[in-house]
C-alpha positions as CSV (number, residue, x, y, z in Angstrom):
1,X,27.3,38.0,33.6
2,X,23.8,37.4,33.4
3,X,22.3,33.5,33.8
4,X,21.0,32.4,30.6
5,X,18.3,30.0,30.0
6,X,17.2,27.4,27.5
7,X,13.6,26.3,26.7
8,X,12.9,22.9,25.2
9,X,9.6,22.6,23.3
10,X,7.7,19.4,23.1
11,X,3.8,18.9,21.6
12,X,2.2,21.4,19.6
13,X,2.1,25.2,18.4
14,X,-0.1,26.4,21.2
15,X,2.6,25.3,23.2
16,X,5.2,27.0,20.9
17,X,3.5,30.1,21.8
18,X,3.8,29.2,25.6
19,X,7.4,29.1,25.7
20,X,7.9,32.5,23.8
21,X,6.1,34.3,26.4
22,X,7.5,32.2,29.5
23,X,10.8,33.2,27.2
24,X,9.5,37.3,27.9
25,X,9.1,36.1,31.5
26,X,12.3,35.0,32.1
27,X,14.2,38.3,29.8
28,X,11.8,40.7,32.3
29,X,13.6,38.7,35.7
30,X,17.2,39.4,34.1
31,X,17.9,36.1,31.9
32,X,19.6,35.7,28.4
33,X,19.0,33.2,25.7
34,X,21.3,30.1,26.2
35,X,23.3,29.1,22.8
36,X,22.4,25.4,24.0
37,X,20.8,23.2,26.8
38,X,24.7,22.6,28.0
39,X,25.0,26.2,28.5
40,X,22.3,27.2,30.6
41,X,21.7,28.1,34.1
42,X,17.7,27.6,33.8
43,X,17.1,24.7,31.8
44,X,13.0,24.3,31.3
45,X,10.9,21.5,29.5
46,X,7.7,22.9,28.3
47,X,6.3,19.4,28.3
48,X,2.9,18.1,26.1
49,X,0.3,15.2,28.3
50,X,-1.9,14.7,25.2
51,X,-1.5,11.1,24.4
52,X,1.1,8.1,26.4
53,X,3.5,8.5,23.6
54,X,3.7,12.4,24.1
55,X,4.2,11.8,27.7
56,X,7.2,9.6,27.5
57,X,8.5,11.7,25.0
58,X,8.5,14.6,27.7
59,X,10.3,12.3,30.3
60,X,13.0,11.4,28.1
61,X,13.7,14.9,26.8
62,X,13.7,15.7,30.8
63,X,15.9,13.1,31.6
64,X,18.6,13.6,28.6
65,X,18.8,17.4,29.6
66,X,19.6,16.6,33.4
67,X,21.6,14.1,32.6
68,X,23.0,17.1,29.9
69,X,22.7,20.2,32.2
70,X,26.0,22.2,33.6
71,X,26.3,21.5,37.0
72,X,24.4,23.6,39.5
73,X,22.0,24.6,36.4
74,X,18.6,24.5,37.4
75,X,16.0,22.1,36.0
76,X,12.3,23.5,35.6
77,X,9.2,20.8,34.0
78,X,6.1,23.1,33.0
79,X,3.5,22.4,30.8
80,X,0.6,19.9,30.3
81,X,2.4,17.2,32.0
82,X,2.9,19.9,35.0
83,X,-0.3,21.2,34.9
84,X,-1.9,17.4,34.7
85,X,0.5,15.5,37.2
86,X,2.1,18.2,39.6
87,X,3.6,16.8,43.0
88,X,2.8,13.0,41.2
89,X,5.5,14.2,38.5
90,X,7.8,15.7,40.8
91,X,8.1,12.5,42.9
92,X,8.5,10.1,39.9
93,X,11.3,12.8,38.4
94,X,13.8,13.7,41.3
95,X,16.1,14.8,39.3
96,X,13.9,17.8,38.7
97,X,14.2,21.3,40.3
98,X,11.1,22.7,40.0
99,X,7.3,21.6,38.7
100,X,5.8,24.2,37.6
101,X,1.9,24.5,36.5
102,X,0.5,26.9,33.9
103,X,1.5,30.5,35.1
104,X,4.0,30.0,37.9
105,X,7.0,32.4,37.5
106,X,10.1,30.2,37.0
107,X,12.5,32.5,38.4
108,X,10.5,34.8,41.1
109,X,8.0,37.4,41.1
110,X,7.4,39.7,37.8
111,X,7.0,43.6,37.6
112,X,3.9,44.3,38.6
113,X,2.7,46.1,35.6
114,X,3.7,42.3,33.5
115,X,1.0,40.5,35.9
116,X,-2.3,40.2,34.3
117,X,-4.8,39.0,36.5
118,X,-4.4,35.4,38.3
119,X,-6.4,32.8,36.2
120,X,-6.1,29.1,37.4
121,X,-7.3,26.9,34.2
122,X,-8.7,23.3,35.0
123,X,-10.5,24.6,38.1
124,X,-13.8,26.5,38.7
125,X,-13.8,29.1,39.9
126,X,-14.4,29.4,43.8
127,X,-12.7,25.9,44.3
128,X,-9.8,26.6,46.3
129,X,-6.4,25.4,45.3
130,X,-4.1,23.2,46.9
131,X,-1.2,22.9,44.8
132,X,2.6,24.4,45.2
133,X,3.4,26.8,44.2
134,X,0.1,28.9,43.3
135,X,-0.2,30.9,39.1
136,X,1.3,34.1,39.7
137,X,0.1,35.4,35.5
138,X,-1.3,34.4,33.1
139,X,0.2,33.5,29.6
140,X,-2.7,33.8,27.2
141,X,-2.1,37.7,27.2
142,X,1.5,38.1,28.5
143,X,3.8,39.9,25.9
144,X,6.5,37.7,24.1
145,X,9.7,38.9,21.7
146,X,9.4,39.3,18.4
147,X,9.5,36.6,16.0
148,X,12.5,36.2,14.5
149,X,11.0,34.1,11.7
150,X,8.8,35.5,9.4
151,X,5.8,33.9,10.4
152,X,4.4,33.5,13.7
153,X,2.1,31.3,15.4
154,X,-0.6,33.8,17.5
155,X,-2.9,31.4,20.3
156,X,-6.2,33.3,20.5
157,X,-7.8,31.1,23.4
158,X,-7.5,28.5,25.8
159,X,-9.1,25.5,26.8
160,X,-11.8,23.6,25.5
161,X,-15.9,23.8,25.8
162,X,-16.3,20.2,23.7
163,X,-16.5,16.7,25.6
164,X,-14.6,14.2,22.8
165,X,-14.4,10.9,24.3
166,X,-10.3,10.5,23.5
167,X,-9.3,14.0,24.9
168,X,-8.2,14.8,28.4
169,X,-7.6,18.5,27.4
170,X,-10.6,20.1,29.2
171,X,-9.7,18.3,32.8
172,X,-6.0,20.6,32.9
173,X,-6.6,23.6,30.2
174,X,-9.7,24.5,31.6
175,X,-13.2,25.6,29.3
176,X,-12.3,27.9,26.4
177,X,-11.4,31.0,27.7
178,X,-10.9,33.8,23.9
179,X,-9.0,36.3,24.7
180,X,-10.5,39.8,23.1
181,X,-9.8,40.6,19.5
182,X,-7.8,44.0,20.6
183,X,-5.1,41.9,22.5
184,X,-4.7,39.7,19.6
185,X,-4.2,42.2,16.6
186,X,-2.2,44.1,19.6
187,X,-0.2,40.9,19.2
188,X,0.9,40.9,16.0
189,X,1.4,44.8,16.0
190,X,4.1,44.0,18.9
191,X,5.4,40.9,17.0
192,X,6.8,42.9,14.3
193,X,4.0,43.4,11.6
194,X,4.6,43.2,7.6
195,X,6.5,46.5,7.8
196,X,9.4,44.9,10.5
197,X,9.6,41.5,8.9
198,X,6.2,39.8,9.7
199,X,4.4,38.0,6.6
200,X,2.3,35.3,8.5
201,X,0.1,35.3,11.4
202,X,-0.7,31.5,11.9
203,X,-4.0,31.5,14.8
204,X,-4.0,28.2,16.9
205,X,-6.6,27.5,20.0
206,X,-8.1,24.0,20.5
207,X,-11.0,25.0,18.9
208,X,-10.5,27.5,16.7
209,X,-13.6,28.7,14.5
210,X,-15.6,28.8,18.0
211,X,-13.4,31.9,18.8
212,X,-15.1,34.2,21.7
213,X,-18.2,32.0,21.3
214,X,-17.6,31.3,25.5
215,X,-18.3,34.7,25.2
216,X,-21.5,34.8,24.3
217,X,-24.8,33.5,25.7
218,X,-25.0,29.8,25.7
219,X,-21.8,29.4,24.3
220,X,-23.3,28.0,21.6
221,X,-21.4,27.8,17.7
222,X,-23.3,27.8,14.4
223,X,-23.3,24.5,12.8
224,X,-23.5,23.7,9.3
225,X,-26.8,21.8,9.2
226,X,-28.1,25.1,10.6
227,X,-29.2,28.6,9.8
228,X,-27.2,30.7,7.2
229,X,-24.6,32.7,9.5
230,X,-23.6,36.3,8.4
231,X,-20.5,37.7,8.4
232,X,-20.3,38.9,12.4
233,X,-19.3,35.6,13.7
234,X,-15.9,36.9,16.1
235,X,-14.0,34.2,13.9
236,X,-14.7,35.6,10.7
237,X,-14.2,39.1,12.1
238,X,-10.6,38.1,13.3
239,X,-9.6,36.5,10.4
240,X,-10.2,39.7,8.1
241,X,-8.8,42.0,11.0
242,X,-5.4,40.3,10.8
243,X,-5.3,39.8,7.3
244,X,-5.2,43.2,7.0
245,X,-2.0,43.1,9.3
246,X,-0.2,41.0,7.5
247,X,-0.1,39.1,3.7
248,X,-0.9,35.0,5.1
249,X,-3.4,34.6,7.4
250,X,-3.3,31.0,8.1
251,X,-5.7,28.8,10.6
252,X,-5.2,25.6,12.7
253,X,-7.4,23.1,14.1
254,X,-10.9,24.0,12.9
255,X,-14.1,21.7,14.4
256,X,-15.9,20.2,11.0
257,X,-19.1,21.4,12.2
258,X,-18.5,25.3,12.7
259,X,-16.5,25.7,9.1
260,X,-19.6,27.6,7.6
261,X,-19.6,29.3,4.1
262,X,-19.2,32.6,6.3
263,X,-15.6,31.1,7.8
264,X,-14.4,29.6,4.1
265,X,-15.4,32.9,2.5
266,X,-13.1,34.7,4.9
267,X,-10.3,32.5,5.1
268,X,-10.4,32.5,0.8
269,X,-10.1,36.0,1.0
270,X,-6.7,36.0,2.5
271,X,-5.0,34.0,-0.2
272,X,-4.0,31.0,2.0
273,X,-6.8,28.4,1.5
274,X,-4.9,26.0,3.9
275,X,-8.0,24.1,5.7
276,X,-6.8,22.1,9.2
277,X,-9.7,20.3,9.9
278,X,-10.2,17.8,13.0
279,X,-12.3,15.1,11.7
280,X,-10.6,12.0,13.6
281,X,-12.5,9.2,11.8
282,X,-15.4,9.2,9.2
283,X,-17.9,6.4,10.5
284,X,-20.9,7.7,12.0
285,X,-21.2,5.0,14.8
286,X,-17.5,5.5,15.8
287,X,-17.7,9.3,15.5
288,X,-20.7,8.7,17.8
289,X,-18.7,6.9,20.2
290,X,-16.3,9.5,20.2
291,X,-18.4,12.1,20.9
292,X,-18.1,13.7,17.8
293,X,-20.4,15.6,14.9
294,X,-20.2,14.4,11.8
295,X,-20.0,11.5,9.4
296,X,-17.3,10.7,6.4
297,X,-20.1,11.9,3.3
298,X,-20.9,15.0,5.2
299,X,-17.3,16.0,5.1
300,X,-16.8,14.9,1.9
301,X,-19.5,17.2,0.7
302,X,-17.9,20.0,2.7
303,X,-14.3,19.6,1.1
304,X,-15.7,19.1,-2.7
305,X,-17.4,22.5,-2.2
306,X,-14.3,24.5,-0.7
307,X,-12.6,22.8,-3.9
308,X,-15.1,24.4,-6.2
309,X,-14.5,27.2,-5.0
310,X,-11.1,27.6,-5.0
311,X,-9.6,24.2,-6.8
312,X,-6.3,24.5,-5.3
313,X,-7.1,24.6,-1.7
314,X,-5.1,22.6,0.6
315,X,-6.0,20.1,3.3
316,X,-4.8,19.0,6.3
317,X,-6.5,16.2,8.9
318,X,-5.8,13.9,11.7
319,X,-7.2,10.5,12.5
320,X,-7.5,8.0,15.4
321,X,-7.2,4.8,14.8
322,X,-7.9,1.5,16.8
323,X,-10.5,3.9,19.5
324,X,-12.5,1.3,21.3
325,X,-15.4,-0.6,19.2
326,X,-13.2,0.4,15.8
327,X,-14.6,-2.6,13.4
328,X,-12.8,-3.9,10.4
329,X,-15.6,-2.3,8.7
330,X,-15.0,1.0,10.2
331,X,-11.0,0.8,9.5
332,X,-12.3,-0.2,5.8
333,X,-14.6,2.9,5.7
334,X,-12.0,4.8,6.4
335,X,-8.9,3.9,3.8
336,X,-12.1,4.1,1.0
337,X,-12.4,7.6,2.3
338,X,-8.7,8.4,2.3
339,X,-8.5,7.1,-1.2
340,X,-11.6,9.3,-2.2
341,X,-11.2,12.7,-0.4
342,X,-7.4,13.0,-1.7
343,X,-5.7,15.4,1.3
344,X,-2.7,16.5,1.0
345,X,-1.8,16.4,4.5
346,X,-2.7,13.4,7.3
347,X,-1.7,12.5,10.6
348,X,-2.7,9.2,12.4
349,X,-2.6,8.3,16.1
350,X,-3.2,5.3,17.6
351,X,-6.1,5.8,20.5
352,X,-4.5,6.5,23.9
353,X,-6.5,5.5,26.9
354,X,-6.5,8.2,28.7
355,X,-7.5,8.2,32.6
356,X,-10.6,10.4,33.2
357,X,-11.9,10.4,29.8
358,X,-15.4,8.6,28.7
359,X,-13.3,6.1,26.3
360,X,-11.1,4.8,29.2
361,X,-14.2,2.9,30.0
362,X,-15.6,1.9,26.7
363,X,-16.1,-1.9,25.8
364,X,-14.2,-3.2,22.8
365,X,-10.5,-2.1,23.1
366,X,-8.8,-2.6,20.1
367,X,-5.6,-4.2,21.0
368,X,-2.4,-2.2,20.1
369,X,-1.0,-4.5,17.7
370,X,-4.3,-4.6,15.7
371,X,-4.5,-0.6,15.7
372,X,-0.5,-0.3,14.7
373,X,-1.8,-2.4,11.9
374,X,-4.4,-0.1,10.7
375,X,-2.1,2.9,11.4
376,X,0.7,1.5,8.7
377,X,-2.6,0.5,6.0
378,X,-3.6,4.2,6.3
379,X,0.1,5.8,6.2
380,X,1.2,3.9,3.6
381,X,-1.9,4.7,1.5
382,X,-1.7,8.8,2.4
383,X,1.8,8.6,1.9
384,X,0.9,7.3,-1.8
385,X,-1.3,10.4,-2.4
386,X,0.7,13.5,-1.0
387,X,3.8,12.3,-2.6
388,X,1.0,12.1,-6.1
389,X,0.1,15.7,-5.2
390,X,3.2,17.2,-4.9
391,X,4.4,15.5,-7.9
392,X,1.2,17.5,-9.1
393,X,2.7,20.6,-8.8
394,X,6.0,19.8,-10.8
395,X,6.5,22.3,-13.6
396,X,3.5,24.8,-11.8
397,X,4.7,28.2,-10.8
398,X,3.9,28.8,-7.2
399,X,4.8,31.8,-4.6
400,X,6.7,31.0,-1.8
401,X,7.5,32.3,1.5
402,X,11.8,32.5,2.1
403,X,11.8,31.0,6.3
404,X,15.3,30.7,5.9
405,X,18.2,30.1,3.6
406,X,17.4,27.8,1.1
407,X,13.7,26.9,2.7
408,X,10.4,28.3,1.9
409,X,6.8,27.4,1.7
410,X,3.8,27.8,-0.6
411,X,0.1,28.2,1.4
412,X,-0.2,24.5,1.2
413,X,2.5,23.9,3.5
414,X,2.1,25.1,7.4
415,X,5.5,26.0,9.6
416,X,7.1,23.3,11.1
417,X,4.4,20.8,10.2
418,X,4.3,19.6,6.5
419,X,6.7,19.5,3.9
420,X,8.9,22.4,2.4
421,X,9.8,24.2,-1.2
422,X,13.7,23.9,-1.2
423,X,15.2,26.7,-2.9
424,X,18.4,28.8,-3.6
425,X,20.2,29.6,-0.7
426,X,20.5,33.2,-1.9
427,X,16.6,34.3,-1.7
428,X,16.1,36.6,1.3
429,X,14.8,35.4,4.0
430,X,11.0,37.0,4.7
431,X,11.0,38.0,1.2
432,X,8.0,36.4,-1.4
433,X,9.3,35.2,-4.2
434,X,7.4,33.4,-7.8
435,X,9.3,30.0,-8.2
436,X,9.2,26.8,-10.6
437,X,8.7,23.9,-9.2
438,X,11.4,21.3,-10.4
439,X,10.6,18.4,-8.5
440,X,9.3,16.4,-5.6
441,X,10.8,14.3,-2.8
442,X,8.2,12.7,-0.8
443,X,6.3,16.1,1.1
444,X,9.1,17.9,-0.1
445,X,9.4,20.2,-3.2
446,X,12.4,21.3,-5.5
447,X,12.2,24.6,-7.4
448,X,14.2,27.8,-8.6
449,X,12.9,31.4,-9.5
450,X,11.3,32.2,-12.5
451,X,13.8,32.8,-15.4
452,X,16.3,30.6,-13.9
453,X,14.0,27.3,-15.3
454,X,13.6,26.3,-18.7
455,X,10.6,24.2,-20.4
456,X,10.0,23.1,-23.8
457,X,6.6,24.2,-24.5
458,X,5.4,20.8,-25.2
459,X,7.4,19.1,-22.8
460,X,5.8,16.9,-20.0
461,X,5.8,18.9,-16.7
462,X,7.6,16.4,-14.8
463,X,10.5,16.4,-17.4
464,X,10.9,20.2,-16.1
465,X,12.4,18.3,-13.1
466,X,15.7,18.6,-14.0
467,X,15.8,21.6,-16.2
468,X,17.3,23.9,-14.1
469,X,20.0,26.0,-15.6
């Protein structure tokens, strides 16, 4: 019998992506899929480093599965905690087997032909390297299965050319390294395409509308303050390439300052105007401080004209809150702006001092308490407004993709991150389907397929809550 393995995924979709293709790795040395962590011979952590809370997050999941594991079974950390830590980690965790940085084989050598070239990220090159053991591949273009979902997230590059203040993400992922557009739309031939089940391509990278810019001389990404850019940015280019692949197209993370009419015109086009935009705070002089372009009008401005263009685009964002030399008057600034730019989505995440980052040595920490604080004034005000906009949408009919049994999701709604469209169990899964909405719960809506709702013609759209038949 062959050993199986299990995978536990922590942190965000690029690292969703890793663990499919370390999951290709370990089917290539001989391994099956586990039913569950108690069942496996290899049991791995793909861990995320971004923020403290993250990082303890990884070390319990790590020491619930030892604690978990069959005896014998082998107990593998990788990640951004690997990658950032190493032999620190692997003394503070004894319990562990194996720490394992980006692109070290869990198991043993792969084929040959499955190796792509050796790239170390977080190093440059020519500096020699002194960890154990040594990256044998490389993820970024390794082959992974096919999605068993109908949606897919696809990571088009890695690392990071930017210099944000908060973010220790260039120090271990390296500078942005874009992978070419062949091996991408390559990708989602080999994940199944519309024909075997695929409806949505979902493109993550840390910085995703400055695609293939490292590329290019200077490295440099259009702005929106400057020239008028043409339709040849590689961004725009890959966007329209895979939307020809498949019916959603969808985009994640995109820097304020890059999101050009070029980019909006092409992400309109492929019926999902979903915009996931990385703002992290709308006062100038903090933004400053953080290293960051922009200002809260500026993006205002931006989102009013993506809304007049299409008025029922979606938006997502994520702010920190309490980053050193945050004022009362910045925290103010910031719920007006909540209150004023009406997104349907919002994260917020206290600032996390991060060692080897230009904030760890900023003046004016804002104490923890004080930033919790601030963090329940702005959740309690978003969650006012998304639960208003989904009660919005009450009576509306809206396409959805079927996930699963009884689960789908319009555009406004990205996998595994906001809230779902709960429907009959009885829609097939993969298929696109036109359904009422019936009601709201929070981020969550209700609904049933067209036909199976009735509404008085006059009748209130939120009495069509409960008119299912």
């Amino acid at each position: 019998m062959a050993e199986r393995y299990w995978i536990e995924t922590l942190g965000c979709p690029k690292n969703q992506v890793d663990s499919e293709k370390l999951a290709g790795t370990l089917v290539i040395d001989g391994l099956e899929s586990a039913p569950s962590p108690e069942e496996a011979d290899l049991v791995v952590v793909n861990t995320c480093a971004f923020i403290e809370a993250a990082r303890q997050e990884s070390i319990d999941t790590v020491l619930a599965l030892s604690a978990a594991r069959l005896t014998g079974a082998r107990l593998v950390v990788t990640g951004c905690m690997a990658e950032r830590y190493g032999g620190e980690l692997s003394d503070a965790l004894p319990e562990v087997d194996l720490v394992a940085p980006f692109g070290v084989s869990l198991t043993g050598s792969l084929p040959a032909e499955a190796v792509p070239t050796p790239v170390v990220l977080g190093r440059k090159p020519g500096t020699p390297d002194t960890r154990d053991p040594v990256p044998s591949f490389d993820l970024l273009n390794l082959p992974r299965p096919v999605s068993s979902a109908p949606w897919s997230y696809i990571k088009v590059a890695e690392g990071c050319d930017r210099n944000c203040g908060f973010c220790a993400i260039p120090s271990f992922r390296g500078k942005q390294r874009s992978r070419t557009t062949e091996s991408i739309l390559a990708e989602v031939d080999q994940l199944g395409g519309p024909d075997e089940g695929l409806r949505e391509v979902v493109l993550v990278a840390q910085d995703l509308s400055s695609f293939a810019l490292d590329r290019s001389a200077g490295r440099a990404a259009p702005r929106l303050d400057g020239p008028a850019v043409g339709g040849n940015r590689p961004i725009v280019d890959l966007v329209a390439a895979v939307a020809d692949r498949v019916r959603w197209t969808r985009l994640l993370y995109l820097y304020p300052s890059t999101l050009d009419d070029a980019l909006v015109e092409a992400m309109l086009a492929t019926g999902v105007p979903y915009f996931d935009l990385s703002l992290q705070h709308v006062s100038r002089p903090l933004l400053k401080r953080m290293r960051r372009w922009g200002e809260g009008e500026r993006f205002l401005e931006r989102i009013h004209s993506i809304r007049a263009a299409e008025p029922t685009a979606a938006f997502r964002s994520s702010f920190i809150v309490g980053y050193p030399g945050e004022t009362e008057s910045d925290h103010d600034r910031l719920l007006e702006w909540i209150e004023e730019a009406q997104l349907d989505w919002v994260g917020f995440f206290p600032f996390s001092n991060e060692v080897g980052t230009f904030a760890a040595g900023l003046d004016n920490q804002v104490p923890a308490g004080l930033a919790a604080e601030r963090i329940d004034e702005c959740t309690a005000l978003q969650d006012v407004i998304t639960a208003t906009r989904r009660e919005h949408l009450i009576g509306t009919t809206v396409e959805v993709l079927i996930d699963a049994p009884g689960e789908g999701r319009t555009f406004r709604e990205a996998p595994e991150i906001d809230g779902i469209v709960a429907v009959p169990v009885d829609l097939p899964v993969g298929s696109f389907v036109e359904v009422v909405v019936t009601g709201a719960d929070g981020p969550d809506l209700l609904a049933a397929p067209r036909g199976a709702v009735k509404v008085a013609l006059n009748e209130p759209a939120a009495a069509a809550s409960g008119a299912v038949t």
